[in-house]
C-alpha atoms as a printed R data frame, in Angstrom:
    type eleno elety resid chain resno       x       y       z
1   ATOM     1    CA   UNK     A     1  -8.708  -1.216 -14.024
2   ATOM     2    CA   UNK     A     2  -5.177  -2.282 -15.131
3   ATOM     3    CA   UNK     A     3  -5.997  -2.447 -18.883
4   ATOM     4    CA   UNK     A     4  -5.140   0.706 -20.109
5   ATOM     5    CA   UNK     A     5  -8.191   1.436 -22.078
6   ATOM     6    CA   UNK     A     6 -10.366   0.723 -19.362
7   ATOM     7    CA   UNK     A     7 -13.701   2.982 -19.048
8   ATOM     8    CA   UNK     A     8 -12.274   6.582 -17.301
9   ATOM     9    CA   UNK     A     9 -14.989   7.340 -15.303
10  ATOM    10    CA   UNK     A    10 -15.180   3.845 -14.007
11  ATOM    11    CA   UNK     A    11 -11.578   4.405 -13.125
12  ATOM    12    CA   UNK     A    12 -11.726   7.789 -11.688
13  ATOM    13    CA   UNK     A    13 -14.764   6.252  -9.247
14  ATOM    14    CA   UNK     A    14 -12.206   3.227  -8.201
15  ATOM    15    CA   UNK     A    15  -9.727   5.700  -6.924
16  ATOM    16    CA   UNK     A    16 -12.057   7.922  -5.393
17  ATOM    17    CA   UNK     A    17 -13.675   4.694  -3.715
18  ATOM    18    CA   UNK     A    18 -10.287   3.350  -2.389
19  ATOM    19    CA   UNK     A    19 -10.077   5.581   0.033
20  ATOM    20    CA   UNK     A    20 -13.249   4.085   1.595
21  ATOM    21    CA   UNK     A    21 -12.393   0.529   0.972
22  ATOM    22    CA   UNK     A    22  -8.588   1.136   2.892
23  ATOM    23    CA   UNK     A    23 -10.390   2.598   5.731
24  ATOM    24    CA   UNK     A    24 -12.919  -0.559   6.191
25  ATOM    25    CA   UNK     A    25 -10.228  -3.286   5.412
26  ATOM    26    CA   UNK     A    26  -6.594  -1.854   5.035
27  ATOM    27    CA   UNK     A    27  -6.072  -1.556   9.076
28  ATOM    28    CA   UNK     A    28  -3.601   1.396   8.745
29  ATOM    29    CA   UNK     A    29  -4.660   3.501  11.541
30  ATOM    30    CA   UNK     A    30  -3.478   0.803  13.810
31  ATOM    31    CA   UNK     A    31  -0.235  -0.314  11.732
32  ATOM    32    CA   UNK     A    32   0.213   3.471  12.106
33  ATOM    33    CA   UNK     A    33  -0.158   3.503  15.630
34  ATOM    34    CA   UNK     A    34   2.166   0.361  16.455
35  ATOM    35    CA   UNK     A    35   4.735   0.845  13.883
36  ATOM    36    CA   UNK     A    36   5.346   4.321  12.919
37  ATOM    37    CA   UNK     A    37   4.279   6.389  15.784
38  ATOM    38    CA   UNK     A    38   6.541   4.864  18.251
39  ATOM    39    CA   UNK     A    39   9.067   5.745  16.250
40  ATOM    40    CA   UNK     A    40   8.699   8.723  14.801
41  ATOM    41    CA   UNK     A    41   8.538   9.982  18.727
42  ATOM    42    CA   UNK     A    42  11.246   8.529  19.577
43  ATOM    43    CA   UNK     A    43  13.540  10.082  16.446
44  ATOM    44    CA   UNK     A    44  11.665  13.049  15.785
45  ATOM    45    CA   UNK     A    45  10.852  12.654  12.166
46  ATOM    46    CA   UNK     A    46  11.354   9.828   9.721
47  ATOM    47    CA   UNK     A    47  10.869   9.371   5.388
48  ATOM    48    CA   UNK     A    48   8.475   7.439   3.979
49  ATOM    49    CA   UNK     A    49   8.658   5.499   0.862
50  ATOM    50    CA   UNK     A    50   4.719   4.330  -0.309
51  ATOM    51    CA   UNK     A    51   5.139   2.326  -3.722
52  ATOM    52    CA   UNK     A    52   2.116   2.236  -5.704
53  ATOM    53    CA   UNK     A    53  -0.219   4.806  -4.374
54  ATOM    54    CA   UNK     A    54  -2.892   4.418  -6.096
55  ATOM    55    CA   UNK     A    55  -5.566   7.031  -5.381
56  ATOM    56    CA   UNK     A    56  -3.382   8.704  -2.778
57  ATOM    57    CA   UNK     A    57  -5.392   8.008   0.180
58  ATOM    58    CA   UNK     A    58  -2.933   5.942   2.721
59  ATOM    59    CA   UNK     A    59   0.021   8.408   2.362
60  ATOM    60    CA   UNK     A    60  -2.918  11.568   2.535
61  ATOM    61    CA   UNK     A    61  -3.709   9.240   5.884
62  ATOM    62    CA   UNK     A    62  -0.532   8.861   7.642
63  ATOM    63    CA   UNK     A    63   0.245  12.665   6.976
64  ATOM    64    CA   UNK     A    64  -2.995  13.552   8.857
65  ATOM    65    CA   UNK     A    65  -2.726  11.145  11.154
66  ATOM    66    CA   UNK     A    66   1.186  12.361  12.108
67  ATOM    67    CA   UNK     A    67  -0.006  15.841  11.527
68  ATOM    68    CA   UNK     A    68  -2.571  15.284  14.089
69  ATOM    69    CA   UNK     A    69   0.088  13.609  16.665
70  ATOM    70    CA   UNK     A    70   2.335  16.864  16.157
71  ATOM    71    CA   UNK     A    71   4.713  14.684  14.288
72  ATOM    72    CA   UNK     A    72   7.212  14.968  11.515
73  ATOM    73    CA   UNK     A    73   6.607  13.001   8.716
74  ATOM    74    CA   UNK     A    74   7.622  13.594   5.251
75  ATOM    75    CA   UNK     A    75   6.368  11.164   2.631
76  ATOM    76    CA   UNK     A    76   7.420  10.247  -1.234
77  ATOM    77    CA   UNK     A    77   4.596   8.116  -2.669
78  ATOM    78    CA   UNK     A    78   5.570   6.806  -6.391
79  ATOM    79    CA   UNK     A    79   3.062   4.820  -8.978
80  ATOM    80    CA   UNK     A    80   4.376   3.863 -12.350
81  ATOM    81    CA   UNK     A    81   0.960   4.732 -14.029
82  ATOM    82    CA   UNK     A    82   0.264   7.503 -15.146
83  ATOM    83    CA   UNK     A    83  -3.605   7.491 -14.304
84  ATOM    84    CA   UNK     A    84  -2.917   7.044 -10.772
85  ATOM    85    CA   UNK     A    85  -0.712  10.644 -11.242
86  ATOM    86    CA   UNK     A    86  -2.765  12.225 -12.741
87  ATOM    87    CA   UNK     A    87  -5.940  11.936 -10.519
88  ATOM    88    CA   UNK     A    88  -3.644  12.515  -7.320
89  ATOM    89    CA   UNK     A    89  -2.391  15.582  -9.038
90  ATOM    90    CA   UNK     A    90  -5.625  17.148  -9.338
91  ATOM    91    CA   UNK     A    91  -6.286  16.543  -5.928
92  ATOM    92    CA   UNK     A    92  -4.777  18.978  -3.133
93  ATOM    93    CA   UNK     A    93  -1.963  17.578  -0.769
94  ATOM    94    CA   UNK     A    94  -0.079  18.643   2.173
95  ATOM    95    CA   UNK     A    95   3.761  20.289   1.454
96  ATOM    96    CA   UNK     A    96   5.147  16.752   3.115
97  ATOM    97    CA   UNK     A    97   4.007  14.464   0.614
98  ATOM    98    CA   UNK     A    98   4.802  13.974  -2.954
99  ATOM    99    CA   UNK     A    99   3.610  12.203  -5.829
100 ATOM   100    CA   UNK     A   100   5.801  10.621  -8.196
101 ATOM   101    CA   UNK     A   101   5.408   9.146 -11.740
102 ATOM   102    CA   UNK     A   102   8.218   6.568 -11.483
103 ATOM   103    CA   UNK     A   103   9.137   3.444 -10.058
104 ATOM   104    CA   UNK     A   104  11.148   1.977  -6.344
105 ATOM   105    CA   UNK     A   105  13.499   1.436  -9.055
106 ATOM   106    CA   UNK     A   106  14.202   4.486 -10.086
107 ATOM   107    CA   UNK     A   107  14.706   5.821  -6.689
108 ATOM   108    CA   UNK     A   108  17.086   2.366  -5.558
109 ATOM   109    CA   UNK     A   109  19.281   3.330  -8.714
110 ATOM   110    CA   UNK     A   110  19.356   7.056  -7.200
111 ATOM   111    CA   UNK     A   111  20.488   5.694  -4.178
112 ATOM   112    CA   UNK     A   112  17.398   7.229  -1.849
113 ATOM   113    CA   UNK     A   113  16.873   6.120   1.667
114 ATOM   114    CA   UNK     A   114  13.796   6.290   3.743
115 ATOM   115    CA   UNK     A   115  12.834   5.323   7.525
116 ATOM   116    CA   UNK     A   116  10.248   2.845   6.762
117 ATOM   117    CA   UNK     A   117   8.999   1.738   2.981
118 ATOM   118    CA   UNK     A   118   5.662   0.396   2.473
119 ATOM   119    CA   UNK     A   119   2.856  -0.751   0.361
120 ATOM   120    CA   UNK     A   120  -0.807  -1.696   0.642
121 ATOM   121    CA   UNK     A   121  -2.072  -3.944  -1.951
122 ATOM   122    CA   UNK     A   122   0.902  -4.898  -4.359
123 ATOM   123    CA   UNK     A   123   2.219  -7.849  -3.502
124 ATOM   124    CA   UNK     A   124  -0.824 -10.013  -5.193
125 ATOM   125    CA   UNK     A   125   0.031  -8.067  -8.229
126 ATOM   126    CA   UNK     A   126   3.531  -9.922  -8.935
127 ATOM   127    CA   UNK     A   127   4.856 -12.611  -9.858
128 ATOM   128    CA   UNK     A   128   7.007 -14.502  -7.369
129 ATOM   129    CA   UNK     A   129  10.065 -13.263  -9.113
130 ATOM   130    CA   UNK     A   130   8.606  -9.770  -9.343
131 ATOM   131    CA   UNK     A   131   7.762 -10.052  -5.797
132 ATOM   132    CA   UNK     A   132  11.582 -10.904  -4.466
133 ATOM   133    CA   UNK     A   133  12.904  -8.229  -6.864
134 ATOM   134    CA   UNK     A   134  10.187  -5.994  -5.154
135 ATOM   135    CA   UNK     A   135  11.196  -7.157  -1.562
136 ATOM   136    CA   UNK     A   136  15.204  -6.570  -2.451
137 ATOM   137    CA   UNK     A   137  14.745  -2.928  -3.807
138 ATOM   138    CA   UNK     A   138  11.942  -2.358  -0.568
139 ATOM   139    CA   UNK     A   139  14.565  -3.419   1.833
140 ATOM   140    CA   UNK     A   140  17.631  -1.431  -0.058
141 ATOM   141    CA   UNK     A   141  15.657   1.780  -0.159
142 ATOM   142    CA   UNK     A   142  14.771   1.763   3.716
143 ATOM   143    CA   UNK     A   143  17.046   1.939   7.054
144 ATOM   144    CA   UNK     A   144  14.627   1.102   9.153
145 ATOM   145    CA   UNK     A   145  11.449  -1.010   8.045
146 ATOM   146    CA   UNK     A   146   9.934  -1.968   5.098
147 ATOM   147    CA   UNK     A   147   5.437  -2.695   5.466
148 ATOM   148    CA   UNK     A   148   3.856  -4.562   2.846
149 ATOM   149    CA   UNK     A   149   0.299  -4.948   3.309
150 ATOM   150    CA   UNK     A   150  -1.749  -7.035   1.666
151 ATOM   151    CA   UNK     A   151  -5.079  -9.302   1.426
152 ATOM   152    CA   UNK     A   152  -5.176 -13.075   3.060
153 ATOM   153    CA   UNK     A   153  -7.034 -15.788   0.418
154 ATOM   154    CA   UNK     A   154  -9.810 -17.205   1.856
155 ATOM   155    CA   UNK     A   155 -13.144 -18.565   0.204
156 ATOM   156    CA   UNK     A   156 -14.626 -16.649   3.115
157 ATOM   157    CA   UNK     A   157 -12.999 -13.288   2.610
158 ATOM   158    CA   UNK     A   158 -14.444 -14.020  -1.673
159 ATOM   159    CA   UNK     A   159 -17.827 -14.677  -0.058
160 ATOM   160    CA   UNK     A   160 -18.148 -11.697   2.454
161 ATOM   161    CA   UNK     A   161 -16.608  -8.882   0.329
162 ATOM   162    CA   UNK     A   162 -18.828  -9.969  -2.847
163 ATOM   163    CA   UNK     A   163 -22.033  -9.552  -0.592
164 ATOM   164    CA   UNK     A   164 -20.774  -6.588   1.480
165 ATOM   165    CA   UNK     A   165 -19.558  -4.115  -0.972
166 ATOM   166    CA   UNK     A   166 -21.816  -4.061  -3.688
167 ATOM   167    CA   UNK     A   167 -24.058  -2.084  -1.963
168 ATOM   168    CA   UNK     A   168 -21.474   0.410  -1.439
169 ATOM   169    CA   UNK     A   169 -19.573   0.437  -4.371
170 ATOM   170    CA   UNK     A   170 -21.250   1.566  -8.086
171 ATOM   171    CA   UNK     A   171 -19.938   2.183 -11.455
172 ATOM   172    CA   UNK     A   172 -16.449   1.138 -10.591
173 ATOM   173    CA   UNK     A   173 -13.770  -1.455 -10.591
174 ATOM   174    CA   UNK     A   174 -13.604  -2.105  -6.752
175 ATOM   175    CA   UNK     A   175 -16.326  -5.088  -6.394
176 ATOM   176    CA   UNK     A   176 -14.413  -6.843  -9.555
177 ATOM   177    CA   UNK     A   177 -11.158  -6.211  -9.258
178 ATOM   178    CA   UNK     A   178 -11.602  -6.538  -5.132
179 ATOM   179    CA   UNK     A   179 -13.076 -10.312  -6.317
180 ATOM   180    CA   UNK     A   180  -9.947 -10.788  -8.964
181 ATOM   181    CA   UNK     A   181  -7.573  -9.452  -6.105
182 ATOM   182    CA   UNK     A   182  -8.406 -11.962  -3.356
183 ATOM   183    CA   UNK     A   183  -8.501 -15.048  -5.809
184 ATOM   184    CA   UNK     A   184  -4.853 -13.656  -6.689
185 ATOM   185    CA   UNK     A   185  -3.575 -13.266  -3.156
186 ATOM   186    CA   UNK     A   186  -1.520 -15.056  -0.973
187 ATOM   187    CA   UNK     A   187  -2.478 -17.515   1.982
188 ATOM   188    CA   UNK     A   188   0.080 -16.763   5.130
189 ATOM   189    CA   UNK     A   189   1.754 -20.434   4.190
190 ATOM   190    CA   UNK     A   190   2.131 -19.627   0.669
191 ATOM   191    CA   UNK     A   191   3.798 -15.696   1.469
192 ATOM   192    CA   UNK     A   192   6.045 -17.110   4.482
193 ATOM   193    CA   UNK     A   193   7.105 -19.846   1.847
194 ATOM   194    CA   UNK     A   194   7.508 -17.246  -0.988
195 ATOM   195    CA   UNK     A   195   9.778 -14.534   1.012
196 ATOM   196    CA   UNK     A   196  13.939 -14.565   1.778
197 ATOM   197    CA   UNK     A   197  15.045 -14.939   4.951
198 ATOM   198    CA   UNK     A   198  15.096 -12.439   7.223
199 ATOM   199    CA   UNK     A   199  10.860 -11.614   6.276
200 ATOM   200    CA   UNK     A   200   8.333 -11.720   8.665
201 ATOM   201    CA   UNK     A   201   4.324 -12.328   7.809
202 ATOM   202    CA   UNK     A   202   2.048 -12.267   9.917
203 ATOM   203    CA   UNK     A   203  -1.760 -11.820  10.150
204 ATOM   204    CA   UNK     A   204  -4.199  -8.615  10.750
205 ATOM   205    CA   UNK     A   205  -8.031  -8.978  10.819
206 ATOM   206    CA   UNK     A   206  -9.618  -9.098   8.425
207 ATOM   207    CA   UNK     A   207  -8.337 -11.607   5.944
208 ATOM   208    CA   UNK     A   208  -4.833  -9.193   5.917
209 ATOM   209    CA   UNK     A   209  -1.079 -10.469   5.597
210 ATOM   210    CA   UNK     A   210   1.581  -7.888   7.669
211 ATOM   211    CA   UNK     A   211   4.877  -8.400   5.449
212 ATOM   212    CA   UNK     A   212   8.001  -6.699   6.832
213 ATOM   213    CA   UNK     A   213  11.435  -6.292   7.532
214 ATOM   214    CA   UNK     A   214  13.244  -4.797  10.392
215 ATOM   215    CA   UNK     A   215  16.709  -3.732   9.804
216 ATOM   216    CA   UNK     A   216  18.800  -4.564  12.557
């Protein structure tokens, strides 16, 4: 899906079908409950940062899910492709979120601040320099905690998710670029290795890496 003359309805299904994948694998309800709940009651409210959004599902997510908690949570979710913006633009959205065409970035060079940054999924997209460039804009543009979620390598984590979604997911890019993603991804020695000082990685079930950074 990242070549840009991939097939369009291929691609359309893939972002529709990420919102099903996240909510098998992704394990944001609970890094919802354990990270950002606590402290959006405590403060009140708090701004979100999500880079790379995708199909729009995790910030649509949290904004329920705070919604739902009678919280205040206002997020800014930015993708530099324009695909991604254009299928979350046709699709309808709370006031407290909004889509952006543009890059972290753009928004570091702005000098925008937000409670808690995070991703899901981008980290085995760069390159180790990419990543640390990543990681130093993340933790410029927060005050509180950057999240970067991401898959765990593991031949069992190839073998399981190439039996277990196929029948589930159809004229799309999730079963090959899932496969292509995991082969790509980091193993929790490699990321701990990889990241400045100051990171912490851990692991979430199933086959997930928790990277973040708590400002002090």
């Amino acid at each position: 899906m990242d070549e840009p003359d991939c097939h369009p309805l291929k691609l359309e299904n893939t972002y529709r079908q990420f919102k099903k994948i996240n909510g098998l694998l992704s394990q944001w309800r609970s890094i919802y409950q354990k990270e950002l709940r606590p402290y959006l009651q405590a403060a009140g409210h708090a701004r979100l940062l999500d880079i790379g959004f995708g199909g729009g599902d995790i910030p649509l997510k949290l904004a329920t899910w705070a919604a739902g908690d009678k919280l205040d949570l206002h997020i800014t979710a930015v993708d530099t492709d324009k695909r991604a913006f254009d299928f979350v633009s046709k699709q309808s959205h709370p006031d407290n979120i909004s889509f952006l065409n543009c890059s972290a970035e753009k928004l570091a060079g702005e000098g925008k601040k937000y409670d808690f940054v995070i991703s899901n999924h981008l980290v085995h997209h760069l390159s180790k320099e990419q990543l640390r460039t990543s990681l130093s804009e993340a933790r410029e543009l927060s005050t509180h905690k950057v999240i970067f979620n991401d898959i765990r390598r593991s031949d069992l984590a190839y073998l399981l998710f190439s039996l277990l979604t196929r029948p589930l997911f159809q004229d799309s890019f999730i079963i090959r670029d899932g496969l292509t993603s995991i082969e790509r991804s980091y193993t929790l020695t490699e990321l701990k290795q990889t990241v400045p000082k100051g990171w912490q990685v851990r692991k979430l079930f199933p086959f997930r890496l928790l990277l973040t950074y708590h400002h002090a």
